[in-house]
N, C-alpha and C positions, 0 to 999 in steps of 0.2 A: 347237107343243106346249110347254108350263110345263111345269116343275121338277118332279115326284110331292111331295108332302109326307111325311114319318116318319108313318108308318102307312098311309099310302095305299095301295091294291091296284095290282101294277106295271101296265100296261097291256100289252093282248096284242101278243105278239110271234108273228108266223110267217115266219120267213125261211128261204131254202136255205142249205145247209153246203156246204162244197168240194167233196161229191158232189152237190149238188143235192137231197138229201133235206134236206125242210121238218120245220124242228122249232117247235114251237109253243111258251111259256113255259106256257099250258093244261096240256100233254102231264108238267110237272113238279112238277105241285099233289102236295103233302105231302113235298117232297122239295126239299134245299139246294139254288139253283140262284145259280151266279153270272154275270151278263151284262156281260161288260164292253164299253165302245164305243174305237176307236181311229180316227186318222184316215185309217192308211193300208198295205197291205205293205209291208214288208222298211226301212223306215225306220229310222235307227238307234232312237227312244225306243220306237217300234211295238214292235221284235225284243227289245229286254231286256224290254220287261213280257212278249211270250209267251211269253218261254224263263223267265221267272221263272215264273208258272203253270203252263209247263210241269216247271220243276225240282218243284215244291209239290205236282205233282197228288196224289201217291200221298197226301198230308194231306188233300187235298178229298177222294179218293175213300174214304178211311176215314170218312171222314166223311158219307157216302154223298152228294154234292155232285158236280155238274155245273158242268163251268165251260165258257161260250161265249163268245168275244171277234165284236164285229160289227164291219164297215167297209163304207165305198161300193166296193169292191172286189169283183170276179166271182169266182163260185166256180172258174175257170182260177188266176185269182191267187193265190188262198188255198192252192188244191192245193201252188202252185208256191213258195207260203212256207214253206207246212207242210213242203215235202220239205226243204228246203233248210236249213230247220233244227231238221230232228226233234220237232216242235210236234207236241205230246200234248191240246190242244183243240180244240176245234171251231170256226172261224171260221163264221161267218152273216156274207151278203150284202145289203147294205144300201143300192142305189145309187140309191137314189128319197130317202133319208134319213127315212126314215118315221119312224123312234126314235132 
């Protein structure tokens, strides 16, 4: 998969979140959404960017903005990042590397 170009329409996302509920980028038409990709849990550069988003969120969400961090990591994992360090987004599971 190449690069999207500035302007291009992102291309559809449907992955599961650390509960297993599928969310679609479809699902977020007219509304901020921000999808970030990471390579991995609990790593150190992984853990500062989500706890930065997470510090931020209450900005995105004034701003009515969703923010979803993806990795090849299973939704066990993500559960067990999120807890561990109070992460207020949504991790999507990504272990085929589709996006």
């Amino acid at each position: 998969m190449s690069l999207p170009a500035v302007g291009d329409l992102a291309p559809e996302v449907a992955l599961p979140d650390e509960a297993g509920a599928v969310h679609r980028l479809a699902d977020q038409h007219g509304r901020w959404t921000v999808l970030y990709f990471y390579p991995k849990d609990d790593t150190p550069g992984c853990t500062v960017e989500a706890c930065e988003f997470t510090a931020s969120i209450a900005d995105f969400e004034g701003m009515d903005a969703r923010v979803f961090g993806a990795s090849p990591d299973t939704p066990a994992s993500h559960a067990r990042f999120i807890a561990k360090h109070k992460l207020r987004v949504r991790l999507l599971s990504d272990p085929g590397h589709a996006f």
